[in-house]
C-alpha positions, -999 to +999 in steps of 0.1 A: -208-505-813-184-476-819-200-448-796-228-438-772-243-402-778-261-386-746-245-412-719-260-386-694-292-379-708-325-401-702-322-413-739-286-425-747-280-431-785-257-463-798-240-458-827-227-486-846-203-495-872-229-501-894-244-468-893-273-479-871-283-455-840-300-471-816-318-458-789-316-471-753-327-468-714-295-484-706-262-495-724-245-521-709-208-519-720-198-558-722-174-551-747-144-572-735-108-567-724-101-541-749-135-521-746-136-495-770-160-475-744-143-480-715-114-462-732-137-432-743-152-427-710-119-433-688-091-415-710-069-415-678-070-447-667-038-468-678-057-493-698-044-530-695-008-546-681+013-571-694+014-604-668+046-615-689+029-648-699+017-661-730-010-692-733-020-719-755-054-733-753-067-760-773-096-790-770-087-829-776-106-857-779-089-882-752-118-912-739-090-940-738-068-918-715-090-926-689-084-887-671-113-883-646-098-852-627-090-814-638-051-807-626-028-778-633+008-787-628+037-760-621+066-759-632+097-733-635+078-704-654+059-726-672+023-740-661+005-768-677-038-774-673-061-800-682-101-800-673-120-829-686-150-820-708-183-840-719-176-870-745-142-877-734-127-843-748-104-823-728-094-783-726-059-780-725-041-748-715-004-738-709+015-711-705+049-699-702+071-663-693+078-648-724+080-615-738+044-596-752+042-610-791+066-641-793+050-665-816+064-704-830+056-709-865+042-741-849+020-740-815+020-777-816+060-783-819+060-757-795+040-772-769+056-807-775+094-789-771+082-771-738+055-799-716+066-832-739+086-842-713+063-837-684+043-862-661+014-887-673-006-881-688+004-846-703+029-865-734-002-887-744-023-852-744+006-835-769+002-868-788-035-856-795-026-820-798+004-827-825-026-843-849-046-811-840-048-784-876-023-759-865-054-735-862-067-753-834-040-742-808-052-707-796-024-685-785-027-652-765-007-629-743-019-627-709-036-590-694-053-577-669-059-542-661-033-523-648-054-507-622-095-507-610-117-481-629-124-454-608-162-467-612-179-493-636-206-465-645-208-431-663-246-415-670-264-445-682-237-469-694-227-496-670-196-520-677-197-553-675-169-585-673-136-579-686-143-545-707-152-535-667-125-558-648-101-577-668-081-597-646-057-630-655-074-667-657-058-681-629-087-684-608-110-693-635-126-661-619-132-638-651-165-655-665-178-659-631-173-624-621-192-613-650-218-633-640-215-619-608-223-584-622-247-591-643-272-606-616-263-576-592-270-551-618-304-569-630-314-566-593-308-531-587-321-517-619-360-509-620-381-539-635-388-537-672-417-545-687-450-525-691-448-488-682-448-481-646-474-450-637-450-441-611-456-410-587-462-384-616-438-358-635-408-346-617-400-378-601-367-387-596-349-408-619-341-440-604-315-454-628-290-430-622-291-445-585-295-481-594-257-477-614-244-459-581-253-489-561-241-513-588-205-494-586-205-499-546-216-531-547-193-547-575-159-527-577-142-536-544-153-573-548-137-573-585-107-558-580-097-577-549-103-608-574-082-593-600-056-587-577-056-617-563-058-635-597-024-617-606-006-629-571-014-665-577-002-662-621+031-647-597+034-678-578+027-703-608+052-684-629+086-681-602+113-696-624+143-696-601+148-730-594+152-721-553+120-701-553+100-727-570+113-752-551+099-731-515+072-722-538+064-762-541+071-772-507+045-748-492+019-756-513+025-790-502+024-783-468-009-766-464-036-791-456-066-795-481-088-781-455-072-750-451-070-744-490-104-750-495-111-725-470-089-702-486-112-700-513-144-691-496-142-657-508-146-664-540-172-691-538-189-675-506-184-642-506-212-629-529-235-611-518-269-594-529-269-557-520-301-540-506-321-529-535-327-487-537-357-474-523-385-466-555 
């Protein structure tokens, strides 16, 4: 997709790189973190921000390590994950503080230099990675958007996930959200399907209203994730040994019970809105 012709119209057109036009009821913008559309409909906004961490992510097979239990350890600037998959395979991530576009000839080596010395059982893991095709070790620089869209529709487009609210992984946050809004959006908009006779000619549109609600409904609850999603990669990342030392002994301090419910609104706090009247 490179552009959408008559976004305001009741027909809007896709073009694609292809050459194809495609016509549509509704374009849903789910084109990621660097949305091409997003960027032609929001010219102002200041597009996407630098967290100052890069991350490695990578799969291993593991079953002898006997891990049962997903952890992410902190250290000074650097952070180090490890969530057990089917089969005895594990995703791995890491990251560290480091400026936008540093790159090791070798992820692996890298890795190795930065967690080999770390707790059991993240060595053994680096064991697994170092016999990994250097290909297999995914590196990217961390972003989120520098600032909420000032709504997450225009005419008949409606964005989507990260092209609509990029925000950092360290809430696990940025698949769910898009879940989120695709569910909210499905409710809102009118059903699909045969043609509905409706009230006659001149009755109101009632996508245009549908998006509205979607907007209201979705962008306060996004951003306050992305926002908090950068706060916590803040915490993770403190390198100064006396900050991350306070850093560590608070986290200690809080009682499971009161972390847990720290996270109700993420887990709790969705709500369906009230669909539009038809």
């Amino acid at each position: 997709m490179t552009a959408v012709d008559g976004a305001e119209g009741p027909c809007p057109t896709v073009r694609t790189a292809g050459g194809a036009e495609l016509p549509a009821d509704l374009v849903v913008a789910a084109d990621g973190i660097r949305s091409a559309l997003r960027r032609a409909y929001f010219p102002a906004h200041p597009g996407l921000h630098y967290l100052g961490e890069t991350a490695w992510r990578t799969i291993v097979d593991a079953p002898d390590l006997g891990i049962r239990a997903m952890s992410e350890t902190w250290g000074r600037g650097e952070r180090f994950g490890i969530t057990p998959l089917a089969d005895g395979r594990f995703y791995l991530y890491a990251t560290a503080l480091a400026p936008a576009g540093t790159r090791s000839a070798d992820p692996r080596a890298e890795l190795l230099d930065r967690f080999g010395s770390w707790h059991d059982p993240i060595p053994a893991l680096l064991d697994r990675v170092r016999r990994l095709d250097p290909a297999d070790v995914l590196q990217n620089d961390l972003h989120d958007l520098a600032a909420p869209l000032p709504r997450l529709h225009h005419g008949r487009i409606a964005w989507v996930g990260d092209a609509a609210h990029a925000m950092a992984p360290n809430l696990g946050q940025g698949g769910c959200q898009a879940i989120e809004d695709a569910v909210v959006l499905a409710h809102l908009l009118p059903a699909g399907g045969a043609p509905d006779p409706g009230p006659g000619p001149g009755a109101a549109d009632p996508v245009p209203a549908a998006l509205a609600a979607y907007t209201a409904a979705r962008r306060d609850r996004t951003d306050a994730v992305r926002v908090r999603a950068r706060r916590v990669g803040r915490l993770g990342a403190l390198r100064h040994p006396l900050a991350a030392a306070a850093r560590d002994a608070a986290v200690r301090a809080v009682p499971d019970r009161l972390a847990l419910r720290g996270m109700d609104g993420l887990f709790n706090g969705f709500r369906l809105p009230a669909r539009q009247p038809r």
